[in-house]
KEKE-3310 file (N, C-alpha, C; in steps of 0.2 Angstrom, whole numbers, plus 5000, padded with zeros to 4 digits):
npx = (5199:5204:5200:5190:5196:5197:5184:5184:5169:5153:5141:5124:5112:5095:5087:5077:5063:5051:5042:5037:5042:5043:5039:5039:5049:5068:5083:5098:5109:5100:5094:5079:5069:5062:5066:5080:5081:5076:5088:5096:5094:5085:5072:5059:5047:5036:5027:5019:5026:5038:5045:5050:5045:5037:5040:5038:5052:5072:5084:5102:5112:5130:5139:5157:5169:5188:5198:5203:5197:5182:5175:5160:5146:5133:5122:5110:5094:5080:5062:5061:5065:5059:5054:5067:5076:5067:5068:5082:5085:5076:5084:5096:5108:5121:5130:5143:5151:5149:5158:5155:5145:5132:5123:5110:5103:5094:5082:5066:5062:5072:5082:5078:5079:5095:5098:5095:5103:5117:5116:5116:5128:5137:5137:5138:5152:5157:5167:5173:5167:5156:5157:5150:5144:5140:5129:5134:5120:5109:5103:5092:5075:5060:5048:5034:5023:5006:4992:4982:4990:4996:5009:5017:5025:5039:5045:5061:5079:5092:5099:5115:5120:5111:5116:5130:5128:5124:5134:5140:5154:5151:5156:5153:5154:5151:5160:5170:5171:5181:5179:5179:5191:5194:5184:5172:5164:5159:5149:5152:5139:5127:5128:5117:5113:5104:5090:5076:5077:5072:5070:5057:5044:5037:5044:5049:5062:5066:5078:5076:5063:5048:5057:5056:5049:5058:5060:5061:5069:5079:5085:5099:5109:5110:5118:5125:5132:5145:5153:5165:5166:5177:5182:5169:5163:5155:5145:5131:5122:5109:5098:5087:5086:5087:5091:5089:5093:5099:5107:5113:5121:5128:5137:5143:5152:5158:5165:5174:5181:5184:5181:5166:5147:5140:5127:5113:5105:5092:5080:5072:5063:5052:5040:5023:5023:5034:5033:5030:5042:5046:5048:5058:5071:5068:5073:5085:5091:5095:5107:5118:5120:5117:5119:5111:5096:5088:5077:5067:5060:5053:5054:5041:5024:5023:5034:5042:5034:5037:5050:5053:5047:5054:5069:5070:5075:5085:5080:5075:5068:5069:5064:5060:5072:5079:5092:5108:5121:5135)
npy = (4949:4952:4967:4967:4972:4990:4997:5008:5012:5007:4998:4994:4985:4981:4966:4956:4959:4962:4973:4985:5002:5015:5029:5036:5049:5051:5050:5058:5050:5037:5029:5027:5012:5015:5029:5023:5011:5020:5030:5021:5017:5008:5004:5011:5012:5014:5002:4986:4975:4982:4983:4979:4965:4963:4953:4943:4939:4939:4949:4954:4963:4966:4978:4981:4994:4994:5005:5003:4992:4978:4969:4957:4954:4942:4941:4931:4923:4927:4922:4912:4904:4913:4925:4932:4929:4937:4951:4953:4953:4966:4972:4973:4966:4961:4945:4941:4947:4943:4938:4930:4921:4922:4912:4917:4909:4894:4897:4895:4909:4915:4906:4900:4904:4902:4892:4895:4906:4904:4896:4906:4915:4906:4903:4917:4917:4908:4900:4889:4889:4895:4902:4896:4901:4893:4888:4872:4869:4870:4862:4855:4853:4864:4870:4878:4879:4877:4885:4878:4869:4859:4855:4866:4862:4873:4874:4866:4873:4872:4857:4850:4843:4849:4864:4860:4851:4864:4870:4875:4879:4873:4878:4873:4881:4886:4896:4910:4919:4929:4937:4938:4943:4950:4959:4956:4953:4936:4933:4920:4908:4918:4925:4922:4934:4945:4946:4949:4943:4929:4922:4914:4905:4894:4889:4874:4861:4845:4832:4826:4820:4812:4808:4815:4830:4844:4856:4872:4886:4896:4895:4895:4894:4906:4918:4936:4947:4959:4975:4984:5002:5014:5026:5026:5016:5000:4991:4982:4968:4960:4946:4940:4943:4933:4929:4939:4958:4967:4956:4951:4965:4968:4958:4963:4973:4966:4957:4968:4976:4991:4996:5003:4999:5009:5007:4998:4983:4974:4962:4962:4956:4960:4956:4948:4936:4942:4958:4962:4963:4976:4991:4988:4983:4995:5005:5000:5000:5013:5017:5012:5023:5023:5028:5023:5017:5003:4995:4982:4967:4954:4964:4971:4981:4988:4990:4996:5009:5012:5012:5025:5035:5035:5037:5047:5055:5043:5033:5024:5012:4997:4993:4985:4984:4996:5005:5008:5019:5022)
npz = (5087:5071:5063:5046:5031:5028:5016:5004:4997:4997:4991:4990:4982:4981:4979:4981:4992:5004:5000:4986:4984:4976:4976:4989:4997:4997:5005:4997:4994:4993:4979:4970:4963:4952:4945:4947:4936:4925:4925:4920:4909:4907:4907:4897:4896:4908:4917:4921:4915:4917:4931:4946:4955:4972:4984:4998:5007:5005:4995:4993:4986:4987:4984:4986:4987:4984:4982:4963:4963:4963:4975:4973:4982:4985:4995:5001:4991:4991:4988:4979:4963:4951:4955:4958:4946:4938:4944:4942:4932:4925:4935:4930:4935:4936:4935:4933:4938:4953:4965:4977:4986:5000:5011:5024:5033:5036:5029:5019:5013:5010:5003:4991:4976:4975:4968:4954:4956:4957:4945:4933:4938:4936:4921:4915:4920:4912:4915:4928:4946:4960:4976:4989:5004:5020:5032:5043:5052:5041:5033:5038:5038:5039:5051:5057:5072:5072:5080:5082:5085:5073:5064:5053:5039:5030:5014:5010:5010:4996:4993:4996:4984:4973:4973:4969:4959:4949:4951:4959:4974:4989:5004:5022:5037:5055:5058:5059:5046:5035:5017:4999:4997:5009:5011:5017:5030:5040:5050:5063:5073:5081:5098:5109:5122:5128:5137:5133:5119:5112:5102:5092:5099:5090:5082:5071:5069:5058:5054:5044:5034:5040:5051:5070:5076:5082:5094:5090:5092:5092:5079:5077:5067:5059:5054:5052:5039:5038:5033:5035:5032:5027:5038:5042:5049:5056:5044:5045:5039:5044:5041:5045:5059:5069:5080:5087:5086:5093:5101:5089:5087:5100:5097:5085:5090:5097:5093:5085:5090:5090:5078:5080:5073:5059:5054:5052:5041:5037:5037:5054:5060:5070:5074:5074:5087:5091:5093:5105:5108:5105:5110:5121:5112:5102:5112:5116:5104:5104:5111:5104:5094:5079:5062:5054:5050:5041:5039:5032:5025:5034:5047:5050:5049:5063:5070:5060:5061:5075:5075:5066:5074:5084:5078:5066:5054:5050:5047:5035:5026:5018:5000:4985:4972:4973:4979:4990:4993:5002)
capx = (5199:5207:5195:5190:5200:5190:5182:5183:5164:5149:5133:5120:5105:5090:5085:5071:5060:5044:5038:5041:5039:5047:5036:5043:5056:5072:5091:5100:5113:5097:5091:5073:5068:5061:5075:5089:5078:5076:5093:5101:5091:5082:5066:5057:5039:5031:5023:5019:5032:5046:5047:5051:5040:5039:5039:5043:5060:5076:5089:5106:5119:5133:5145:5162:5176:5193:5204:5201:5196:5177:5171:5154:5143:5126:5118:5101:5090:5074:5060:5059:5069:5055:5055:5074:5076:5065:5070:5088:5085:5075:5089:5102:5110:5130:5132:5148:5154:5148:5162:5154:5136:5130:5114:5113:5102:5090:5072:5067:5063:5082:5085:5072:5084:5099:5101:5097:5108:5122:5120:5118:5135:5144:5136:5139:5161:5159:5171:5173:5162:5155:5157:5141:5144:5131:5133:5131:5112:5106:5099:5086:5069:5059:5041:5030:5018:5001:4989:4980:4996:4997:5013:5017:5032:5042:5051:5070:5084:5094:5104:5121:5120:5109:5119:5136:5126:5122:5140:5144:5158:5147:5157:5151:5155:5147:5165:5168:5175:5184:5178:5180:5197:5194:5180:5166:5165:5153:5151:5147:5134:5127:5128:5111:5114:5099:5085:5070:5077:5071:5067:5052:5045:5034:5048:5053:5065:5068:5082:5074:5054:5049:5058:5053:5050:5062:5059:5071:5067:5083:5087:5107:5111:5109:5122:5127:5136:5148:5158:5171:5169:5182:5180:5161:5162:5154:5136:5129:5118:5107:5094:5080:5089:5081:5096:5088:5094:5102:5113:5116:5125:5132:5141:5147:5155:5162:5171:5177:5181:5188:5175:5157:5142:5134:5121:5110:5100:5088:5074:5073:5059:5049:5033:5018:5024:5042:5028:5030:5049:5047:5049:5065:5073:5071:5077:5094:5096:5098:5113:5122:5123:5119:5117:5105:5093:5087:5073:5064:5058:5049:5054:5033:5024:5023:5041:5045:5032:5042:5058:5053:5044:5063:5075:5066:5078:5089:5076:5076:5067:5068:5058:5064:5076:5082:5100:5110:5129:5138)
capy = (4947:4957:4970:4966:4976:4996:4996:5015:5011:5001:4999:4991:4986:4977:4962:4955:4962:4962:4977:4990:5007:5021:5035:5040:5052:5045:5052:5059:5042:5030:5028:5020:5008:5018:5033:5019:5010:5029:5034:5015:5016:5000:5008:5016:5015:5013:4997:4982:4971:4983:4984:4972:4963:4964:4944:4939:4938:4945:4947:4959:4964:4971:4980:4984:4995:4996:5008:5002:4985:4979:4963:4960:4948:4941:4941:4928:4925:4928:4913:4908:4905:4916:4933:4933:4928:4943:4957:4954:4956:4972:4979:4973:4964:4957:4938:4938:4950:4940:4933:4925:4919:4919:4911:4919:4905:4888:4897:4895:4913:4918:4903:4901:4909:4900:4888:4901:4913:4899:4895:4914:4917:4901:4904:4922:4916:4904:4894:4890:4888:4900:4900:4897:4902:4893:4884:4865:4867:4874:4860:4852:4856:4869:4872:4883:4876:4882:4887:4870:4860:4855:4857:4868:4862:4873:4870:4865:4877:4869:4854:4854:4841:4851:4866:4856:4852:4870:4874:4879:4875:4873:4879:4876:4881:4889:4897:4916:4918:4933:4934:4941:4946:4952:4964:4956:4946:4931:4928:4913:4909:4924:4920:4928:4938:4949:4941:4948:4942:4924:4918:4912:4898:4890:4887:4869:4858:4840:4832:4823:4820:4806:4811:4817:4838:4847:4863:4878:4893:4900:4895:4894:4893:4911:4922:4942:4950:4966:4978:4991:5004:5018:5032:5026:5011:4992:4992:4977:4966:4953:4947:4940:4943:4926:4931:4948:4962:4970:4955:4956:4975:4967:4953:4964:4977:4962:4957:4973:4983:4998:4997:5002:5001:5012:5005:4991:4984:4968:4960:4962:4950:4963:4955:4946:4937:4947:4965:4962:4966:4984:4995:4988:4984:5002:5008:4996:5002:5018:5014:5010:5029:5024:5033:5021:5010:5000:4988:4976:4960:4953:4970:4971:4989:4991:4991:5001:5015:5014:5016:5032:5041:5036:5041:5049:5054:5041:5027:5023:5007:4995:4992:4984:4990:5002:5005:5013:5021:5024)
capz = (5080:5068:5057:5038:5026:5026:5009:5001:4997:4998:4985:4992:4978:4984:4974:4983:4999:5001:4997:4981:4983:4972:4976:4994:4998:5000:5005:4988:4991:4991:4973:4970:4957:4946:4944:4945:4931:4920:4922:4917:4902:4908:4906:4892:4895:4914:4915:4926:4916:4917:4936:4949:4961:4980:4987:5005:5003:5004:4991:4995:4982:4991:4979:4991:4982:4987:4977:4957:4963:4968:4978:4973:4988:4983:5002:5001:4985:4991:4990:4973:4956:4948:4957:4959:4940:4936:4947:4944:4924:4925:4939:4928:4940:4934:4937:4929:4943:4960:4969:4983:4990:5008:5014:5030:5036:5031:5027:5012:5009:5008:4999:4983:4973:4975:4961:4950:4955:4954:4938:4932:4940:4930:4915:4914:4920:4909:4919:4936:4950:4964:4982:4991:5013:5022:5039:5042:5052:5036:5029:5040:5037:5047:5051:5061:5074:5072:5086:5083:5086:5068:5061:5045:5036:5027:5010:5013:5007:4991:4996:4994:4980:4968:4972:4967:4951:4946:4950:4964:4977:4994:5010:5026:5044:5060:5062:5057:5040:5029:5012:4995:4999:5017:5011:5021:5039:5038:5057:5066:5076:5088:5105:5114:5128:5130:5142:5128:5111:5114:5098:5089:5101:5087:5077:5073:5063:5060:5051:5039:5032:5044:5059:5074:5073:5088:5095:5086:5093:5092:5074:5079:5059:5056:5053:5048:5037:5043:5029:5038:5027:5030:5040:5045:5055:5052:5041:5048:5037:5045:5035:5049:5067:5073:5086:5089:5082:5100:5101:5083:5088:5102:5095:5080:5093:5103:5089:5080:5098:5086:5073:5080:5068:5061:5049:5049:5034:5034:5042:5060:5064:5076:5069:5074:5091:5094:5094:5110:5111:5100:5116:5121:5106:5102:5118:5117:5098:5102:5115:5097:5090:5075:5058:5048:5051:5037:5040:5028:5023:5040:5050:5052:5051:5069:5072:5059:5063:5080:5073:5062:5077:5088:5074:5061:5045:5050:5045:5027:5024:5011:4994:4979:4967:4979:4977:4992:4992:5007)
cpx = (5201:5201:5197:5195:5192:5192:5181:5176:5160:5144:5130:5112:5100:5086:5077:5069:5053:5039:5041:5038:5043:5043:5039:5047:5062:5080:5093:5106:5109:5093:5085:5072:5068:5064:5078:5085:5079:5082:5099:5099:5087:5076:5065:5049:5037:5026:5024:5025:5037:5047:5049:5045:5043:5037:5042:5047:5064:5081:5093:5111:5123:5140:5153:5170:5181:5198:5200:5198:5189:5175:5162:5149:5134:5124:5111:5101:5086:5069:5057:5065:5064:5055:5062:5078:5073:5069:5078:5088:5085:5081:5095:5110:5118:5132:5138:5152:5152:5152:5159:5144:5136:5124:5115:5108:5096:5083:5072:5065:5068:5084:5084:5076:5092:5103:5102:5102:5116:5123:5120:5126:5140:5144:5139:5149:5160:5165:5172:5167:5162:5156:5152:5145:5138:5135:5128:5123:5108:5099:5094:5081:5066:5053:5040:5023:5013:4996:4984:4984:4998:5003:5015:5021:5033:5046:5059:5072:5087:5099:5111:5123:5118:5115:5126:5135:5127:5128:5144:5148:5155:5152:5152:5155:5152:5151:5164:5171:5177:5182:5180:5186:5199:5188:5175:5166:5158:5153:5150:5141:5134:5125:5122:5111:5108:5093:5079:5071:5075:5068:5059:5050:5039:5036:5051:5057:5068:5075:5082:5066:5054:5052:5055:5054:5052:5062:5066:5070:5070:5087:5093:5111:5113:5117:5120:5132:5139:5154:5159:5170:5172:5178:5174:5160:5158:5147:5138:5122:5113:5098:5085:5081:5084:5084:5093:5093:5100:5106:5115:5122:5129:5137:5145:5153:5160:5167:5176:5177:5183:5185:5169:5154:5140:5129:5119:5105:5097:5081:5076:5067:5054:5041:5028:5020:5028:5040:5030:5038:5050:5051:5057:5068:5074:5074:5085:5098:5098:5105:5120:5125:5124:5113:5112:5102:5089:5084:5068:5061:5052:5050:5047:5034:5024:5029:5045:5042:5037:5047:5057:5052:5050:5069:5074:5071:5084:5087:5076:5074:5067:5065:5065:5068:5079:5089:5104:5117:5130:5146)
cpy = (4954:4960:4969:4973:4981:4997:5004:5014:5008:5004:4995:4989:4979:4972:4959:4958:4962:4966:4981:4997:5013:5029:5038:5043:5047:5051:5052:5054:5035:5031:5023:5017:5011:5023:5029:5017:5015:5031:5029:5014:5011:5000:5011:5020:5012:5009:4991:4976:4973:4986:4978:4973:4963:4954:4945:4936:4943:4943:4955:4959:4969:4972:4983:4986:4997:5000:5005:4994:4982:4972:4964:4952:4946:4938:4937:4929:4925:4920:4911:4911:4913:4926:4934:4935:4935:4951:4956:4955:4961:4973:4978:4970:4958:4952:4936:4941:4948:4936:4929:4926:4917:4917:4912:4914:4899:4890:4898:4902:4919:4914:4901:4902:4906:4896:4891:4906:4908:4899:4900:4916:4913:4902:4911:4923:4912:4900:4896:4888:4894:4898:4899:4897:4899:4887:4878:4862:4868:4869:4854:4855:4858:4867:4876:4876:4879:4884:4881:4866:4858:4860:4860:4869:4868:4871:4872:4871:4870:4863:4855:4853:4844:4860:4867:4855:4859:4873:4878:4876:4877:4873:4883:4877:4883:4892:4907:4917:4927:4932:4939:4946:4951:4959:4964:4951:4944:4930:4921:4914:4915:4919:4925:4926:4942:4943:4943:4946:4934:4920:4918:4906:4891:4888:4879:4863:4852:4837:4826:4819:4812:4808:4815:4826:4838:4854:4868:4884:4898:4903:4898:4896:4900:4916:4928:4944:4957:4968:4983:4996:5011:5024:5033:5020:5005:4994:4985:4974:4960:4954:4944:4939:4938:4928:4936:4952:4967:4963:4951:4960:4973:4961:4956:4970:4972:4959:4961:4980:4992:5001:4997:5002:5007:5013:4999:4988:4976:4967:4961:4959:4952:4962:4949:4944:4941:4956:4966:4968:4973:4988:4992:4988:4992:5006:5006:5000:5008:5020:5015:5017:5027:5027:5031:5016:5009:4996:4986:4969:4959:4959:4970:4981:4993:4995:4995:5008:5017:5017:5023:5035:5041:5039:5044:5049:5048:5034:5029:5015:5005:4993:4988:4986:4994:5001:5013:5012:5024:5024)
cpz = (5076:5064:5050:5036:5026:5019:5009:4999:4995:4994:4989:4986:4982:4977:4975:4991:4998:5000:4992:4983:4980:4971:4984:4993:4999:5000:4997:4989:4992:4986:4972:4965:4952:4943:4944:4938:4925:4918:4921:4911:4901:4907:4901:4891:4905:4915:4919:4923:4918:4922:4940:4954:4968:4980:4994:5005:5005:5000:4990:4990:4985:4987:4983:4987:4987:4981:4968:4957:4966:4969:4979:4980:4984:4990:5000:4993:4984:4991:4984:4968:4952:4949:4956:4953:4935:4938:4945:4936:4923:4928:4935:4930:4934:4939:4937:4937:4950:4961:4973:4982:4998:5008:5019:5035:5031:5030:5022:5009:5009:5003:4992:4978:4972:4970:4957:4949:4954:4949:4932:4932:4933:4924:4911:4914:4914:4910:4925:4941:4955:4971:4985:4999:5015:5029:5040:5045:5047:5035:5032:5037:5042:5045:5057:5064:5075:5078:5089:5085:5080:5066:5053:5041:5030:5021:5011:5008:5003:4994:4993:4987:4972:4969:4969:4959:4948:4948:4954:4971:4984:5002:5017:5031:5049:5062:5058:5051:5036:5023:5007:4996:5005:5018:5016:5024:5038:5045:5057:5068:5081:5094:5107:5121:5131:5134:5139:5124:5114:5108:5095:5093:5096:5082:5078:5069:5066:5054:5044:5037:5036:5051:5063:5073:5084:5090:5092:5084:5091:5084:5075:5070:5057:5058:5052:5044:5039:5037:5035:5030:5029:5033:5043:5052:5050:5051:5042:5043:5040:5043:5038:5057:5072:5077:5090:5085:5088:5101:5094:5083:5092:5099:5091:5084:5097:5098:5086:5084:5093:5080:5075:5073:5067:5057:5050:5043:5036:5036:5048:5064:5070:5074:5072:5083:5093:5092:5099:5115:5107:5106:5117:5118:5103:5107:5117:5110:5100:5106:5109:5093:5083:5068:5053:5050:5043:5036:5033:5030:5032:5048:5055:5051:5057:5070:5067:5057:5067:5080:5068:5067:5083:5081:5069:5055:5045:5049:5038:5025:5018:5004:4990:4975:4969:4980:4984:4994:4996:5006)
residu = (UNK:UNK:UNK:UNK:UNK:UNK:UNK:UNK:UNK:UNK:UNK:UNK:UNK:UNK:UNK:UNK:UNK:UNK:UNK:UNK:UNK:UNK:UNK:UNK:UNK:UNK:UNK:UNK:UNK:UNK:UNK:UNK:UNK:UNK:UNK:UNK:UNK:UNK:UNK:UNK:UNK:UNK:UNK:UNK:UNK:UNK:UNK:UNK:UNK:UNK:UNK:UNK:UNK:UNK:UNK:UNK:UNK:UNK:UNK:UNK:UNK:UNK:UNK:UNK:UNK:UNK:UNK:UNK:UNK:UNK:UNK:UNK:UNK:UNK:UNK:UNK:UNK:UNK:UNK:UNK:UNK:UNK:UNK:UNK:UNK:UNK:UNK:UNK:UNK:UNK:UNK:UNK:UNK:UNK:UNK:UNK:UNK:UNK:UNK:UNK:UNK:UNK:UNK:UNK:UNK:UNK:UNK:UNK:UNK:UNK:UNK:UNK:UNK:UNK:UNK:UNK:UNK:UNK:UNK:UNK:UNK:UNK:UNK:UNK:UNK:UNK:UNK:UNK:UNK:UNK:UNK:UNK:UNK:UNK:UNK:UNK:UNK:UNK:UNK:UNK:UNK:UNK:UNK:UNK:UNK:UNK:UNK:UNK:UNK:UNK:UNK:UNK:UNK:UNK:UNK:UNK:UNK:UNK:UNK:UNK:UNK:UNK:UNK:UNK:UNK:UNK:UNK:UNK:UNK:UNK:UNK:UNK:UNK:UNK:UNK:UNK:UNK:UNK:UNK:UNK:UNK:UNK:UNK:UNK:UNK:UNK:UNK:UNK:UNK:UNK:UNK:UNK:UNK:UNK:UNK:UNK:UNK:UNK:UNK:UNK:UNK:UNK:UNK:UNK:UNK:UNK:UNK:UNK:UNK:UNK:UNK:UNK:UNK:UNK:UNK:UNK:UNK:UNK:UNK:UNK:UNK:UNK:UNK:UNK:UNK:UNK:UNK:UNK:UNK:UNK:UNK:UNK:UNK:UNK:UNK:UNK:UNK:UNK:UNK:UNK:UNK:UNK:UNK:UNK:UNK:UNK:UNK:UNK:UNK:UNK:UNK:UNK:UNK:UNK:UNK:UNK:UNK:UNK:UNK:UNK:UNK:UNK:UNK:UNK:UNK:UNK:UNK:UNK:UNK:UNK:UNK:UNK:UNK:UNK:UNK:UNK:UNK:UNK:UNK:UNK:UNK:UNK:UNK:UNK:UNK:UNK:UNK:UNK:UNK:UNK:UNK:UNK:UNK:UNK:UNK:UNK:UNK:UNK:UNK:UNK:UNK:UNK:UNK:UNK:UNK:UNK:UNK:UNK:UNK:UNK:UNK:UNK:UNK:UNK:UNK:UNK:UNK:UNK:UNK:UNK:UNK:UNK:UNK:UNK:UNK:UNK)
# end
């Protein structure tokens, strides 16, 4: 497969995640809420209204310049209109400037956010509609089985119809897609290859309320996002590696033989049962050589103590607001 178009440089701002913190150190190209806030003039006084909240959730604005021209992506929208609608006021967030939307899969804490971010976008063009990326298993409904046996539904991601409403033109498929004028690869589905990523096995989703519930360990639906940006190699977003996160790495190198990674940034899903796969997991990442990890959202703190005490300044996890330039 041919490589995306290498983008002269990448922003990365963080919309929603489930934690804020603006008091850590950070790399002088990661900017934290409260500095990006101060030196946007967004801020005047330090106060619980004028920051943004942490929510379980994830929400990625991915700014990719080429020469004078920029493609803006809106990755996920967290799991609600409410948070998203908020943090994206305070951060200042330019609707008018989002080409595309990806849902990189059907859980409702990526997708909470989507209608609103739709109809932000059109109203801000004031004509036109948006593209929404999303692939055709999105829109069953999921649950979690609990230790009783009793099933604990999930609420659905936006169907297509209310998405249609609020404006936006809904492209599905499970195939690999080019977007925003070749800036950023939408894969397919990952194929899992490792014999520990094995999913979530109390995952389960049926295809309409009343229907039988199906085991969906694998949650197939989930996609990554992969920008080339020049001279570095592919930063690799995936936003809760139901896939694993090792074949994640590999898929995006089995695609783009000439472009290794060398950044990732999202959830990584090494949390409550998949504690178990930390050890390997970090073993395989480091096979990768690469320059940044960037975990968040359902990461867990286990797995990214681990990964501080295996790659130390090379870890930079995510908070709100958190703005980083590569």
């Amino acid at each position: 497969m041919n490589a995306s178009v290498a983008v002269d440089s990448l922003e990365i701002l963080v919309i929603v995640d489930n934690v804020t913190d603006s008091l850590s150190t950070n790399p002088p190209w990661v900017e934290p809420e409260w500095r990006g806030l101060l030196t946007r003039g967004r801020i005047r006084v330090l106060s619980g209204p004028s920051i943004c909240c942490g929510h379980h959730g994830l929400s990625l604005l991915l700014k990719a310049r080429i020469g004078d021209t920029t493609q803006t992506l809106l990755f996920d929208t967290g799991a609600e209109r409410q948070t998203f609608e908020r943090n994206s006021r305070i951060l200042g967030v330019d609707f008018g400037a989002i080409t595309d939307i990806v849902l990189s899969h059907g859980h409702w804490d990526h997708a909470g956010g989507m209608v609103a971010a739709v109809e932000q976008v059109v109203q801000s063009r004031g004509t036109g509609n948006v593209n929404c990326y999303m692939h055709p298993g999105m829109f069953s409904q999921r649950g979690t089985t609990l230790p009783s046996g009793v099933i604990f539904p999930m609420e659905s991601v936006p169907t297509k119809e209310d998405l249609v409403s609020a404006g936006a033109t809904v492209l599905c498929t499970d195939k690999p897609q080019f977007i925003g004028q070749g800036s950023f690869y939408v894969s397919g589905e990952i194929p899992r290859v490792t014999p520990y990523e094995r999913g979530l096995v109390n995952q389960v989703r049926r295809s309409h309320e009343g229907a039988e519930w199906e085991p969906d360990p694998l949650v197939m639906d989930e996609r990554y996002v992969s920008v080339n940006v020049k001279g570095r190699g592919q930063f690799i977003f995936s936003a809760c590696s139901h896939a694993g996160i090792i074949n994640v790495l590999k898929h995006a190198c089995a695609a783009f033989p000439q472009v290794p990674p060398f950044a990732i940034m999202g959830g990584l899903h090494l949390s409550g049962p998949t504690e178990a796969i930390i050890p390997e997991t970090i073993s395989d990442m480091e096979k990768f050589g690469l320059e940044l990890f960037a975990p968040g959202h359902c990461t867990g703190w286990r797995a990214i103590s681990a990964m501080d005490r295996a790659f130390k300044d090379r870890v930079v996890p995510l908070a709100v607001g958190k703005r980083f330039t590569v």
